[in-house]
N, C-alpha and C positions, 0 to 999 in steps of 0.2 A: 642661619646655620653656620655662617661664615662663623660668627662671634664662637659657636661652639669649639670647633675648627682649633682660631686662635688661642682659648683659654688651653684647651689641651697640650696645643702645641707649646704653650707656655710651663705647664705642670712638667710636662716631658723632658725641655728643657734646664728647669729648677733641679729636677731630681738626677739629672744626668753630670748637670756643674757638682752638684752638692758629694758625691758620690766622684768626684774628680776625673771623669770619662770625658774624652772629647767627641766631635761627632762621628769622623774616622773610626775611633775607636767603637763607638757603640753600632756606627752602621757596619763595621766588619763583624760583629759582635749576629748580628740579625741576617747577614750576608745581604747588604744594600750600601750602595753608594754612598759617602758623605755628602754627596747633592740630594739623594733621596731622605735622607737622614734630617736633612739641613730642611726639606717640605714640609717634614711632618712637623717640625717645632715654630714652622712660622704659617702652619694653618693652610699651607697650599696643596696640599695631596693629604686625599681621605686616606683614614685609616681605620681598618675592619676590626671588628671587636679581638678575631685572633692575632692579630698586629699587637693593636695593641697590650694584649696577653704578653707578648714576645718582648718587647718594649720594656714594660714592669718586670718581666722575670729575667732580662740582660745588666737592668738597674738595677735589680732585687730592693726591690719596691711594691707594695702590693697593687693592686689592679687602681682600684678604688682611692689611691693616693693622687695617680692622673685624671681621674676625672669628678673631684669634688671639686 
């Protein structure tokens, strides 16, 4: 599950840089920490399907783009 975890947190990531947001920026965006922000893109703190809803639509990014 962990590997799950990480690819996500990596997708999250990609589309966060690509879109030029920092983690500050996107975790104020979600109202979460840039520590809690900074968990979810290296795979350490789960994140629920409505998370990541929240996550995709602060990126504007479809859902289905973080977890192919």
């Amino acid at each position: 599950m962990t590997n799950v975890k990480m690819r996500v947190g990596h997708l999250i990531r990609e589309a966060r840089k690509a879109k030029g947001l920092t983690q500050k920026e996107l975790g104020a965006k979600l109202g979460v920490s840039e520590s809690t922000f900074n968990q979810y893109e290296s795979g350490k703190q789960n994140l629920t399907i409505e998370t990541l809803e929240r996550v995709a639509n602060a990126i504007g990014v479809d859902i289905k783009a973080l977890i192919n």
